[in-house]
ZAZA-483263 format. One record per residue (C-alpha): residue number from 1; residue in one letter; x, y, z. Coordinates in pm, whole numbers. Layout:
<nodes>
resi NUM, resn a, px X, py Y, pz Z $
...
</nodes>
This chain:
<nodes>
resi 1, resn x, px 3019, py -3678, pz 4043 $
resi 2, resn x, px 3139, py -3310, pz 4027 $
resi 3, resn x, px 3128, py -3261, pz 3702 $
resi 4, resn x, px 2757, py -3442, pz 3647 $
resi 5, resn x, px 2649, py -3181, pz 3905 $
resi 6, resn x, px 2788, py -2907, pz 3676 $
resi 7, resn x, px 2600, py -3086, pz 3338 $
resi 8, resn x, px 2247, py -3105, pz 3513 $
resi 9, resn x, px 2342, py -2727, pz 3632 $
resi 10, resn x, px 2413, py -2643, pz 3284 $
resi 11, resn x, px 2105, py -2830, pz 3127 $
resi 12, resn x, px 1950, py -2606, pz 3392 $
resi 13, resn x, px 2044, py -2275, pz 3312 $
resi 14, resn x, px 2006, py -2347, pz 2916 $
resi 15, resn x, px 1655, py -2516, pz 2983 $
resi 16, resn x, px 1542, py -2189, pz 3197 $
resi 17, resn x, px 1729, py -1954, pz 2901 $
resi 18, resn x, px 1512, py -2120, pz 2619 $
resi 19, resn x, px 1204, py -2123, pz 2895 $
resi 20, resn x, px 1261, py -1715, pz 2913 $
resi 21, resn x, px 1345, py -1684, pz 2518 $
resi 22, resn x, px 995, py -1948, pz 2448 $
resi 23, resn x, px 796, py -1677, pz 2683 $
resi 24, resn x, px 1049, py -1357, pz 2521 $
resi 25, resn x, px 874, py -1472, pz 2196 $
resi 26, resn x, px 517, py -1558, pz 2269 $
resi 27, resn x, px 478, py -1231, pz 2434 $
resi 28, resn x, px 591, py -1049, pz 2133 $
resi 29, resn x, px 400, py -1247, pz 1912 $
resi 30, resn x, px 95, py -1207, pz 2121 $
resi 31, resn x, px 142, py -809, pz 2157 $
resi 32, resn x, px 197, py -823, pz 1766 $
resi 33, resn x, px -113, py -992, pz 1703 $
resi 34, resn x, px -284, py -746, pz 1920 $
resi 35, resn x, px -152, py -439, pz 1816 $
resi 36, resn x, px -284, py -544, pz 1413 $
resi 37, resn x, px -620, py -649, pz 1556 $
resi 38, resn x, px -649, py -343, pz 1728 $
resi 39, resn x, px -522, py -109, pz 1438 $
resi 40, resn x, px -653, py -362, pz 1144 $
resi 41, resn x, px -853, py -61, pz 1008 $
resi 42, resn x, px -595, py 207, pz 1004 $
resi 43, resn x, px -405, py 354, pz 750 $
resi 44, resn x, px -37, py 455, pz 756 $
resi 45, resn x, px 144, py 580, pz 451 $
resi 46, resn x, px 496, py 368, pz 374 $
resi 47, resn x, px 702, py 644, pz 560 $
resi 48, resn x, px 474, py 686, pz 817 $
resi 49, resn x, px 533, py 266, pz 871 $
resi 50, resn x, px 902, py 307, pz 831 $
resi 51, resn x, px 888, py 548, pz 1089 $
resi 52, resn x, px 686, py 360, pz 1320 $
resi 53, resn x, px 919, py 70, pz 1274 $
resi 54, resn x, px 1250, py 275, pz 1322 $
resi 55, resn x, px 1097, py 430, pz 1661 $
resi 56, resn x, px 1074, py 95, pz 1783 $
resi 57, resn x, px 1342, py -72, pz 1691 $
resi 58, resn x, px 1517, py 271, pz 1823 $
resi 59, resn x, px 1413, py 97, pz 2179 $
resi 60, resn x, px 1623, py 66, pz 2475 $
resi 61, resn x, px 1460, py -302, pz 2520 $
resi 62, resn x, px 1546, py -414, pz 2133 $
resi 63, resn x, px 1920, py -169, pz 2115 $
resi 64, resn x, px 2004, py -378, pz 2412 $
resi 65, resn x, px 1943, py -728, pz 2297 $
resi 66, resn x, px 2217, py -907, pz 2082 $
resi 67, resn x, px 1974, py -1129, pz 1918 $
resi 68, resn x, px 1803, py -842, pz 1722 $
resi 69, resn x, px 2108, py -728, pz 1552 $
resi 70, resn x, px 2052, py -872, pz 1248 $
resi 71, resn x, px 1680, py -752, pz 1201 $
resi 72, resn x, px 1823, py -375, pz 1345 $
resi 73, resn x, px 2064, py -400, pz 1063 $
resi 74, resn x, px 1798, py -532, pz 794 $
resi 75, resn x, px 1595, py -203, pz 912 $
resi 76, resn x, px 1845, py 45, pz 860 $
resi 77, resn x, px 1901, py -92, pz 536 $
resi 78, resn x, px 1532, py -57, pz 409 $
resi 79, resn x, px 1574, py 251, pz 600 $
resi 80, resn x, px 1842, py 404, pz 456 $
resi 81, resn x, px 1693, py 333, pz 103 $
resi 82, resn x, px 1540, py 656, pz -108 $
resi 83, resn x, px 1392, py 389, pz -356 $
resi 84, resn x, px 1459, py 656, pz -621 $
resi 85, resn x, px 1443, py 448, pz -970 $
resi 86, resn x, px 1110, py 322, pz -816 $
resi 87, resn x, px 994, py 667, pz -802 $
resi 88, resn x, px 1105, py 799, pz -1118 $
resi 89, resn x, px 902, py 436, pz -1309 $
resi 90, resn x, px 591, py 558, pz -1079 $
resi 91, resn x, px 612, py 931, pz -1179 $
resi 92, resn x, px 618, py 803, pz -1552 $
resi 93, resn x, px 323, py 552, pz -1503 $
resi 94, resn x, px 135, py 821, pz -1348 $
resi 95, resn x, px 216, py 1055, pz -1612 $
resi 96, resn x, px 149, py 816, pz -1883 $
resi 97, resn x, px -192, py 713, pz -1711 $
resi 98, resn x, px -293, py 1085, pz -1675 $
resi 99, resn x, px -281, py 1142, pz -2049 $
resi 100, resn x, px -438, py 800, pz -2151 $
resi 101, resn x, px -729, py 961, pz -1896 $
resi 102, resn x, px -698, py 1224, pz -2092 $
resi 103, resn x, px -737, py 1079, pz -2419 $
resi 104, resn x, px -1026, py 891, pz -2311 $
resi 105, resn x, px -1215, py 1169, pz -2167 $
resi 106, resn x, px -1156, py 1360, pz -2468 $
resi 107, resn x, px -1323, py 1073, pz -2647 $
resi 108, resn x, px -1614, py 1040, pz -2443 $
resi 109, resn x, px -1703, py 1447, pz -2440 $
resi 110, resn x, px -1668, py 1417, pz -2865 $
resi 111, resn x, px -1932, py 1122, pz -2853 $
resi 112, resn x, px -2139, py 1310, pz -2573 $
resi 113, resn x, px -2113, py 1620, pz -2856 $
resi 114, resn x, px -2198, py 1425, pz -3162 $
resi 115, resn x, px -2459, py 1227, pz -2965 $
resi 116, resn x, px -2658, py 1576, pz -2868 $
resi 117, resn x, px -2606, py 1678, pz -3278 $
resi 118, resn x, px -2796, py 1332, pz -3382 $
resi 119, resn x, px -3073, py 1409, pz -3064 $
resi 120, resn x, px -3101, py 1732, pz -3256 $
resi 121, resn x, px -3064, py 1617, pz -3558 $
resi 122, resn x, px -3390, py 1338, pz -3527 $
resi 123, resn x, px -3610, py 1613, pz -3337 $
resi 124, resn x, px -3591, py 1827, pz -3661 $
resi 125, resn x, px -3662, py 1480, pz -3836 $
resi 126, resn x, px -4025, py 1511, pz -3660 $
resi 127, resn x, px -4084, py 1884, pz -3750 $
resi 128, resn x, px -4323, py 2017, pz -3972 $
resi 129, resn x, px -4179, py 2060, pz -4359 $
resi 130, resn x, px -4206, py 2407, pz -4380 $
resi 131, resn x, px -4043, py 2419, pz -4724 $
resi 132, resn x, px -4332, py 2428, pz -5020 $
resi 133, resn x, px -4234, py 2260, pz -5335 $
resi 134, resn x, px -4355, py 2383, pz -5668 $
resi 135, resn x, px -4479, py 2129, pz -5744 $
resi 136, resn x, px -4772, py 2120, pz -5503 $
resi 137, resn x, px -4868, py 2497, pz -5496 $
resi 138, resn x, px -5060, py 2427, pz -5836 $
</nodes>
């Protein structure tokens, strides 16, 4: 009889852990939902996110819990990253895009030139021959 007293004492104490992890998690889901809602409309650059994320994960409340070891060591990887072949292909997209814009505008100010010549061109078209031929002073 001891030892069923010690199984419904244990069923107890795991029931009321899960109970506290169940609320542990709804709360932080709920103050995650919140926070987006509330900052849905603002803007943070990647390292300003990083940053944001590091603080908090920095926190006495998530250092001190075991089961957030995993996602603390996750972090610091993405952390620790300087995604530097990432930003040597961007650099050369951007660079490669910049002289394609180049090109193009370039194009477009030879057409806006040659279109202003023709413009010209048929105004003179509707001019007055001022040029006598021979032919017609007789």
């Amino acid at each position: 009889m001891n030892r069923e007293v010690n199984i419904d004492n244990d069923k107890k104490i795991v029931e009321k852990s899960l109970s506290n992890f169940s609320k542990f998690a709804a709360y932080s889901i709920y103050n995650l939902v919140k926070y987006i809602d509330k900052n849905k409309n603002e803007e943070v650059s990647n390292k300003e996110f990083l940053s944001y994320v590091n603080e908090n994960i920095a926190s006495k409340s998530v250092q001190s819990d075991q089961k957030t070891e995993e996602l603390r060591r996750l972090w610091k990887e993405v952390s620790d990253m300087t995604y530097s072949k990432e930003d040597r292909l961007i650099n050369e997209l951007k660079e490669n895009n910049r002289q394609k814009f180049d090109t193009l505008k370039d194009i477009v100010n030879t057409e806006i030139q040659k279109t202003k010549k023709q413009k010209e061109s048929i105004k003179n078209l509707n001019k007055p021959n001022t040029i006598k031929f021979i032919s017609e002073e007789k």
